[in-house]
VOLO-990303 format. One record per atom (N, C-alpha, C, O): residue number from 0; residue in three letters; atom name; z negated, y negated, x. Coordinates in pm, whole numbers, plus 50000, padded with zeros to 5 digits. Example, Ala and Ser with C-alpha at 12.3 -4.5 7.8 and 13.67 -1.06 7.14 Angstrom:
<atom 0, 'ala', 'N', <49220, 50569, 51319>>,
<atom 0, 'ala', 'CA', <49220, 50450, 51230>>,
<atom 0, 'ala', 'C', <49220, 50330, 51320>>,
<atom 0, 'ala', 'O', <49154, 50332, 51424>>,
<atom 1, 'ser', 'N', <49292, 50225, 51285>>,
<atom 1, 'ser', 'CA', <49286, 50106, 51367>>,
<atom 1, 'ser', 'C', <49213, 49997, 51290>>,
<atom 1, 'ser', 'O', <49196, 49886, 51341>>,
This chain:
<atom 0, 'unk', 'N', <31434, 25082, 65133>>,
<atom 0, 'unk', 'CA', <31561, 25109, 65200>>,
<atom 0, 'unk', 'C', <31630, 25226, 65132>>,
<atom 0, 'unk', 'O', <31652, 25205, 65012>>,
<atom 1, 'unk', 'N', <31675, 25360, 65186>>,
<atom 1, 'unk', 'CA', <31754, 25424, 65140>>,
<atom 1, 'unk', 'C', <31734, 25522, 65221>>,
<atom 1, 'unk', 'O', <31684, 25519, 65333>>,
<atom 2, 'unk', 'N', <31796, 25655, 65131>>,
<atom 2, 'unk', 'CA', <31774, 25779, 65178>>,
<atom 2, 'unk', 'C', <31815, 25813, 65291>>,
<atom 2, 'unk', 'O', <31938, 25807, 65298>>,
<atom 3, 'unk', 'N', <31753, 25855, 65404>>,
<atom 3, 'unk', 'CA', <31851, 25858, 65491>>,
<atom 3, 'unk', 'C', <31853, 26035, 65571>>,
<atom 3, 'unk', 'O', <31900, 26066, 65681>>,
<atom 4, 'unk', 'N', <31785, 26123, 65470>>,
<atom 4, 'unk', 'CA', <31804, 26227, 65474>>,
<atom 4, 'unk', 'C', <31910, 26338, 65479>>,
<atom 4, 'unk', 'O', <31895, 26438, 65550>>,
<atom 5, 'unk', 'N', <32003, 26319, 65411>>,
<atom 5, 'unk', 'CA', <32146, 26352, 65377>>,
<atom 5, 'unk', 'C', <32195, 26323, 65536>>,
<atom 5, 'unk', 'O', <32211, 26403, 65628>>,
<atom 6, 'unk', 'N', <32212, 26189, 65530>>,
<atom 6, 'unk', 'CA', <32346, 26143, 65682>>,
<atom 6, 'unk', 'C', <32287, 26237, 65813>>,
<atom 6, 'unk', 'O', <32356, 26307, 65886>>,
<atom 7, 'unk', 'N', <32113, 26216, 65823>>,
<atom 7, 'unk', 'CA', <32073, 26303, 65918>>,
<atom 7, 'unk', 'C', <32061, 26453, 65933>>,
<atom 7, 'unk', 'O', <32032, 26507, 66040>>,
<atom 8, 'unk', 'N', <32080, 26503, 65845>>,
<atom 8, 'unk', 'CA', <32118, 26616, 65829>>,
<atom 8, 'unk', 'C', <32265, 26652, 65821>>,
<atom 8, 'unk', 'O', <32270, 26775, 65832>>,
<atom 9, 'unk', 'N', <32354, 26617, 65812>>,
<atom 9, 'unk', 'CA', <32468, 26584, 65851>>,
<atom 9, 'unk', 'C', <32547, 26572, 65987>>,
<atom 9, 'unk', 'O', <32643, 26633, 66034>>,
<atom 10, 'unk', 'N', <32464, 26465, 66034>>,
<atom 10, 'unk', 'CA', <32479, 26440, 66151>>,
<atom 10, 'unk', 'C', <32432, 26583, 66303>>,
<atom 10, 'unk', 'O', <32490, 26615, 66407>>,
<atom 11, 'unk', 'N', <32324, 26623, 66247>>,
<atom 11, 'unk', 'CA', <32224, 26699, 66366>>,
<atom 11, 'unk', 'C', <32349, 26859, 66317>>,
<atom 11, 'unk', 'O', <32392, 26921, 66414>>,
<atom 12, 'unk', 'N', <32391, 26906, 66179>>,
<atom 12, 'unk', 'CA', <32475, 27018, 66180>>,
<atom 12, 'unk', 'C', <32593, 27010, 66222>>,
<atom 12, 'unk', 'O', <32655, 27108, 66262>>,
<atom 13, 'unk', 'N', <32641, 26883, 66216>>,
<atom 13, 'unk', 'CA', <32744, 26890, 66253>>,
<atom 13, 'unk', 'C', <32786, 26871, 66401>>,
<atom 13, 'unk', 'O', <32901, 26891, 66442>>,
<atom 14, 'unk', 'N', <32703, 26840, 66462>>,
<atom 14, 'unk', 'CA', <32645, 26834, 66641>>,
<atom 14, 'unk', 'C', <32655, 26990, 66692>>,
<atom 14, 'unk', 'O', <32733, 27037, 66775>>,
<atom 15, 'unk', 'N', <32553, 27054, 66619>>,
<atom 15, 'unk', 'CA', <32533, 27165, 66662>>,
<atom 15, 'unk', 'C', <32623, 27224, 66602>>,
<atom 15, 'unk', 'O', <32642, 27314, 66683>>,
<atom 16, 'unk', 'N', <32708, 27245, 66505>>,
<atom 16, 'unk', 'CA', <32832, 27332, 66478>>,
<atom 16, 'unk', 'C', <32976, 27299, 66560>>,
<atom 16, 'unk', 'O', <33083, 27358, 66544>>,
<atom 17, 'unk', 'N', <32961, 27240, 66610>>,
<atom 17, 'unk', 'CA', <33108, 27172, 66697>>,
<atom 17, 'unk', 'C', <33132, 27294, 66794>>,
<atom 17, 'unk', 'O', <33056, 27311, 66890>>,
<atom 18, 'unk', 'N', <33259, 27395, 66763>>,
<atom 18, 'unk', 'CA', <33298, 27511, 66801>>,
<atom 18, 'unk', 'C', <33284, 27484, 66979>>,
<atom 18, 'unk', 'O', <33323, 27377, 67026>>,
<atom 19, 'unk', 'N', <33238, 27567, 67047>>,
<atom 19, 'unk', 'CA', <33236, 27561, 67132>>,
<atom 19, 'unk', 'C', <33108, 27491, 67208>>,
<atom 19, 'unk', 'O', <33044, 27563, 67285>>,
<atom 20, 'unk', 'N', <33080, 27395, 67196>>,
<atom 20, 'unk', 'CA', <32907, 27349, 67226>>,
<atom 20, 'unk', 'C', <32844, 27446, 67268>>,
<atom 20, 'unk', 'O', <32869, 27491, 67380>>,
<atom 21, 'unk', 'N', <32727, 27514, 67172>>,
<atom 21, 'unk', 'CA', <32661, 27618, 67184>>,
<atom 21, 'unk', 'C', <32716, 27718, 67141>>,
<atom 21, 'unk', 'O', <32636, 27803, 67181>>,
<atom 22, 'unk', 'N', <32785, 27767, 67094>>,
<atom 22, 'unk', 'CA', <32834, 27882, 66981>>,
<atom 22, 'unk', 'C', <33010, 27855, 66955>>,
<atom 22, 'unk', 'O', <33072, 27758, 66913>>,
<atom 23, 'unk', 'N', <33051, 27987, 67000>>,
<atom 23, 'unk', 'CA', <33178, 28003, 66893>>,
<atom 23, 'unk', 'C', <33236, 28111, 66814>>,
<atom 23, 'unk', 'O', <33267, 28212, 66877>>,
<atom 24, 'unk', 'N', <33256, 28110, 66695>>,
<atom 24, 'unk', 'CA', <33325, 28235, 66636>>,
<atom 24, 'unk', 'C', <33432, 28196, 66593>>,
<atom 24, 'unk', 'O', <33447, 28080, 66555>>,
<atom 25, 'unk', 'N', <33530, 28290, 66591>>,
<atom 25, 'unk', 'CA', <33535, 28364, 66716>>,
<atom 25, 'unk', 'C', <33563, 28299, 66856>>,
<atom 25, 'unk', 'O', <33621, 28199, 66898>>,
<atom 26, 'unk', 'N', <33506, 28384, 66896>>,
<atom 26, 'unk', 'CA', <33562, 28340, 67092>>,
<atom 26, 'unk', 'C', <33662, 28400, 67102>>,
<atom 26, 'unk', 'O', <33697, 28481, 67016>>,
<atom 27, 'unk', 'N', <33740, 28371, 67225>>,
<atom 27, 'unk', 'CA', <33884, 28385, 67289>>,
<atom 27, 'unk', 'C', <33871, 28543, 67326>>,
<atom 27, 'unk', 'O', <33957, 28625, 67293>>,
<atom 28, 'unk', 'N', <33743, 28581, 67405>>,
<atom 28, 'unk', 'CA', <33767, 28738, 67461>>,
<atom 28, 'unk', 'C', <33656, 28854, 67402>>,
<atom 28, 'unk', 'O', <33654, 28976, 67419>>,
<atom 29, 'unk', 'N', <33554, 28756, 67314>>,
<atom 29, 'unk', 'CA', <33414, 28835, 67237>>,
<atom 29, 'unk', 'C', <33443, 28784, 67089>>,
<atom 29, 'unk', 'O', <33544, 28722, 67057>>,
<atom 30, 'unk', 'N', <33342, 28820, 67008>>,
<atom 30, 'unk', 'CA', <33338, 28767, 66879>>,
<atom 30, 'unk', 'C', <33293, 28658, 66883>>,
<atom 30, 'unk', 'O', <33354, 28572, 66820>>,
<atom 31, 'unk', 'N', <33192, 28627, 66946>>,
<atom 31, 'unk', 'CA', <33085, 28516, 67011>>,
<atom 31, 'unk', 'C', <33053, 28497, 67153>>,
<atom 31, 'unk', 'O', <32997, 28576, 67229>>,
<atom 32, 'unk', 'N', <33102, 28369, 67177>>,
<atom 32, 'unk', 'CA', <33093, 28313, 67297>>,
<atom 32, 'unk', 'C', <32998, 28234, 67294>>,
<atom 32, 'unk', 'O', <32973, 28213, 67175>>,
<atom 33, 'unk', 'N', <32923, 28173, 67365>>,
<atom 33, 'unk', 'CA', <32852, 28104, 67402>>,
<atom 33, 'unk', 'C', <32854, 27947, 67497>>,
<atom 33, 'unk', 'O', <32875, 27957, 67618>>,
<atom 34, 'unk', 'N', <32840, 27865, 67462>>,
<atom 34, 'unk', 'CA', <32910, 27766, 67557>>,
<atom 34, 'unk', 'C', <33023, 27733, 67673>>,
<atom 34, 'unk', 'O', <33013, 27685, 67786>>,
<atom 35, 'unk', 'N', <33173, 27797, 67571>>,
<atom 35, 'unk', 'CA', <33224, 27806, 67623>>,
<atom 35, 'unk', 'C', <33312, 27678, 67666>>,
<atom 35, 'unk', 'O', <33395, 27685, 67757>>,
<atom 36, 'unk', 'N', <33286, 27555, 67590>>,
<atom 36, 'unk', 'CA', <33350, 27463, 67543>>,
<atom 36, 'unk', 'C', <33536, 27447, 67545>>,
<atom 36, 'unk', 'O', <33613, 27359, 67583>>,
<atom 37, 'unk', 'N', <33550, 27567, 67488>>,
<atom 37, 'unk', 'CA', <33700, 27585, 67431>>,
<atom 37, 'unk', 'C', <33657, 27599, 67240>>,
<atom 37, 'unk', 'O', <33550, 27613, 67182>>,
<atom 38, 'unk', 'N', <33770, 27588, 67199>>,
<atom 38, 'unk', 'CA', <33789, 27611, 67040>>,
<atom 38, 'unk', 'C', <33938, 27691, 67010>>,
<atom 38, 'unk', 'O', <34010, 27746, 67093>>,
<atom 39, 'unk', 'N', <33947, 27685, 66945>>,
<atom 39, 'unk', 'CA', <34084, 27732, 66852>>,
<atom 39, 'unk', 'C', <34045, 27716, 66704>>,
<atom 39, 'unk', 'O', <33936, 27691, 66652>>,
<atom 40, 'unk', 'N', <34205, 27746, 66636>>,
<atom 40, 'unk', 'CA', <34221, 27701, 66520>>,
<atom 40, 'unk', 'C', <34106, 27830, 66407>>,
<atom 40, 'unk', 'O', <34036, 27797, 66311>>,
<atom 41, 'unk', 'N', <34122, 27949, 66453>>,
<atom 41, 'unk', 'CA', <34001, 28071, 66361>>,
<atom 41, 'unk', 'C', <33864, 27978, 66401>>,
<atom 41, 'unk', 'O', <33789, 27958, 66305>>,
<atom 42, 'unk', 'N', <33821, 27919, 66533>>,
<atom 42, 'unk', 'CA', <33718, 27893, 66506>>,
<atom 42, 'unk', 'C', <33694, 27791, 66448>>,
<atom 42, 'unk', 'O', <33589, 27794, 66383>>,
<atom 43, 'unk', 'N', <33764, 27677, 66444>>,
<atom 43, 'unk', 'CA', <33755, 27571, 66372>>,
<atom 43, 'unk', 'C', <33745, 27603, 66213>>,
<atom 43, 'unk', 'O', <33682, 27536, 66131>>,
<atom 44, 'unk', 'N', <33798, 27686, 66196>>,
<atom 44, 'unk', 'CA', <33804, 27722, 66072>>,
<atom 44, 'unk', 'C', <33666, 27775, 65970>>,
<atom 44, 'unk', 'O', <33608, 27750, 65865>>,
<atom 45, 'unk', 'N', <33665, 27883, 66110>>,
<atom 45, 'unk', 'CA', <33495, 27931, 66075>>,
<atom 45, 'unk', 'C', <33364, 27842, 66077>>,
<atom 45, 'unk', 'O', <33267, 27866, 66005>>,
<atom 46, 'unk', 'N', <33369, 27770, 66139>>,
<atom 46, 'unk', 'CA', <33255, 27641, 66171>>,
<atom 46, 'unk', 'C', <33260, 27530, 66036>>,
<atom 46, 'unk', 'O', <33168, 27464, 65988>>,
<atom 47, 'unk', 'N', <33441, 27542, 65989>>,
<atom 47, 'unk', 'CA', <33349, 27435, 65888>>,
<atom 47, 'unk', 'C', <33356, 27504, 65759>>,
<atom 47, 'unk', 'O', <33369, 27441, 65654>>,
<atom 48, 'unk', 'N', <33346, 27648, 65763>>,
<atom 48, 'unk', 'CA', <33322, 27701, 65622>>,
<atom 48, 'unk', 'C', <33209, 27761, 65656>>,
<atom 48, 'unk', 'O', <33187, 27859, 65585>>,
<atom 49, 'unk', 'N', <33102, 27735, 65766>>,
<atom 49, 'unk', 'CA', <32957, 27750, 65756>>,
<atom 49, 'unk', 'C', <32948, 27624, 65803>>,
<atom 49, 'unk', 'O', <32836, 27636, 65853>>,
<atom 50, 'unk', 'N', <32976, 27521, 65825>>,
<atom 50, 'unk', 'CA', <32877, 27380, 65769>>,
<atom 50, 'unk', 'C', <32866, 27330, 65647>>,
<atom 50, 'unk', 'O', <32785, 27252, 65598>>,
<atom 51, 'unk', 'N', <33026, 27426, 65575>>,
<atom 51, 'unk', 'CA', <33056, 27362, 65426>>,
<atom 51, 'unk', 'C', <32869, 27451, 65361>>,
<atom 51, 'unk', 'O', <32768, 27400, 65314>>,
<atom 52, 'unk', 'N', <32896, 27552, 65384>>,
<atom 52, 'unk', 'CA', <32800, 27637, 65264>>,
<atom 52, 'unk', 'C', <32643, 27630, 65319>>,
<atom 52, 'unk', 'O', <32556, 27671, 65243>>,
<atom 53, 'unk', 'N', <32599, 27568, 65475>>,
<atom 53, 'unk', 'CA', <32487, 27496, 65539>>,
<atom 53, 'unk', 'C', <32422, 27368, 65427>>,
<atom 53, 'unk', 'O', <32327, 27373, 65349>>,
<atom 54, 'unk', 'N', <32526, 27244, 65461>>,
<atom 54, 'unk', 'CA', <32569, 27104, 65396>>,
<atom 54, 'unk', 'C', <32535, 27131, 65246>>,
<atom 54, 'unk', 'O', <32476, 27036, 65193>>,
<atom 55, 'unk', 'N', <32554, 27220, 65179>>,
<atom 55, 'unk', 'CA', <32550, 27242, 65022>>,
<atom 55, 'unk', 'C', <32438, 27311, 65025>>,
<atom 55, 'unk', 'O', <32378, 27205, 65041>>,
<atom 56, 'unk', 'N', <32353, 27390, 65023>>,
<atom 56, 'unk', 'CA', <32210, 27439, 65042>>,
<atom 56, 'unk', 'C', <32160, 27298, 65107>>,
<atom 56, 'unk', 'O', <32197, 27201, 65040>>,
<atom 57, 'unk', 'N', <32098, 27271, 65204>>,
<atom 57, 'unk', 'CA', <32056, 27133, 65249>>,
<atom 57, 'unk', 'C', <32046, 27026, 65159>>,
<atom 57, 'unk', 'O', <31947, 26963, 65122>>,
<atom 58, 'unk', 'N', <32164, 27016, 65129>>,
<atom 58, 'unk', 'CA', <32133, 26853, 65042>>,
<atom 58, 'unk', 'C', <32103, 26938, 64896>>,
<atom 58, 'unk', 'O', <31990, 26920, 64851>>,
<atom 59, 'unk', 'N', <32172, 27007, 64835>>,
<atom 59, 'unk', 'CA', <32196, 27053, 64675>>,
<atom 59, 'unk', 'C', <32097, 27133, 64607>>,
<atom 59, 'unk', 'O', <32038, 27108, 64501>>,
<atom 60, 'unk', 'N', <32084, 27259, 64701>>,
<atom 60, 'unk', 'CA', <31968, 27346, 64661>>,
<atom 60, 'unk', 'C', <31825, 27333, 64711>>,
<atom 60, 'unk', 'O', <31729, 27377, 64648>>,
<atom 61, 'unk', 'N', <31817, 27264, 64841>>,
<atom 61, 'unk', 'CA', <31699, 27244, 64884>>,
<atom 61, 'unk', 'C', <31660, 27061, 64838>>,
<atom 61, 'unk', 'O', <31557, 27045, 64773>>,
<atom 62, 'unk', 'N', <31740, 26943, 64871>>,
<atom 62, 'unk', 'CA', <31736, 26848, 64834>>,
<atom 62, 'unk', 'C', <31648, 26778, 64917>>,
<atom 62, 'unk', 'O', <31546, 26733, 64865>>,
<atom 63, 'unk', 'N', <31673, 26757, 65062>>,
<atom 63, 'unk', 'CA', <31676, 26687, 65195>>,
<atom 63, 'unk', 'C', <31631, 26575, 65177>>,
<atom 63, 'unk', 'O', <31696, 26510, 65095>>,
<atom 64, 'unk', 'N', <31538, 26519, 65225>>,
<atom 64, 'unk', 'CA', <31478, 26368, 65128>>,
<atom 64, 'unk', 'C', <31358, 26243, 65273>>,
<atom 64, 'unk', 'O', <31237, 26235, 65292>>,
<atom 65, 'unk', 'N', <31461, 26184, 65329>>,
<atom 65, 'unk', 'CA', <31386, 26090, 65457>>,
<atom 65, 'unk', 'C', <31430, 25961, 65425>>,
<atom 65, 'unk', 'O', <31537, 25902, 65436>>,
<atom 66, 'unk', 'N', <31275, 25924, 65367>>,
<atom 66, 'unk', 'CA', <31304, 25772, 65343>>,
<atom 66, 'unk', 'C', <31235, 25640, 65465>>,
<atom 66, 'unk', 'O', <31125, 25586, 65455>>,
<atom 67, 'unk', 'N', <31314, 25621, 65545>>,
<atom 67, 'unk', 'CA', <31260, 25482, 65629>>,
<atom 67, 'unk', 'C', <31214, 25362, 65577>>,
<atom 67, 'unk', 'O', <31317, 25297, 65558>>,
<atom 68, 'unk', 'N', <31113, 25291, 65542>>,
<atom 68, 'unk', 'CA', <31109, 25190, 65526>>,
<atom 68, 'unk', 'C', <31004, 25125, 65432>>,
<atom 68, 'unk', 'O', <31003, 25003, 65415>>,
């Protein structure tokens, strides 16, 4: 079958980075909020320039590797 390491790793950071879920930077009244499930545009911002540089270590430098089958 096929690698299916990459998509799942993908999938599980990008779950857990979704601003507001568990974590946001920044929050509305702290630096970090905590399940606040609000966002804004700084945090959106911040979340995917740490999934970008997460996503690239993971697959690139470490090289993430689940084969089913």
């Amino acid at each position: 079958m096929g690698d299916w390491g990459p998509v799942f790793v993908a999938v599980v950071m990008f779950i857990i980075l979704t601003p507001g879920l568990l974590v946001q930077i920044p929050g509305r009244d702290k630096a970090v909020e905590f399940s606040s499930f609000h966002t804004s545009g700084p945090a959106i911002l911040v979340h995917a320039l740490i999934y970008f540089a997460l996503i690239c270590i993971f697959l690139l430098a470490i090289g993430v590797h689940v084969y089913i089958g």
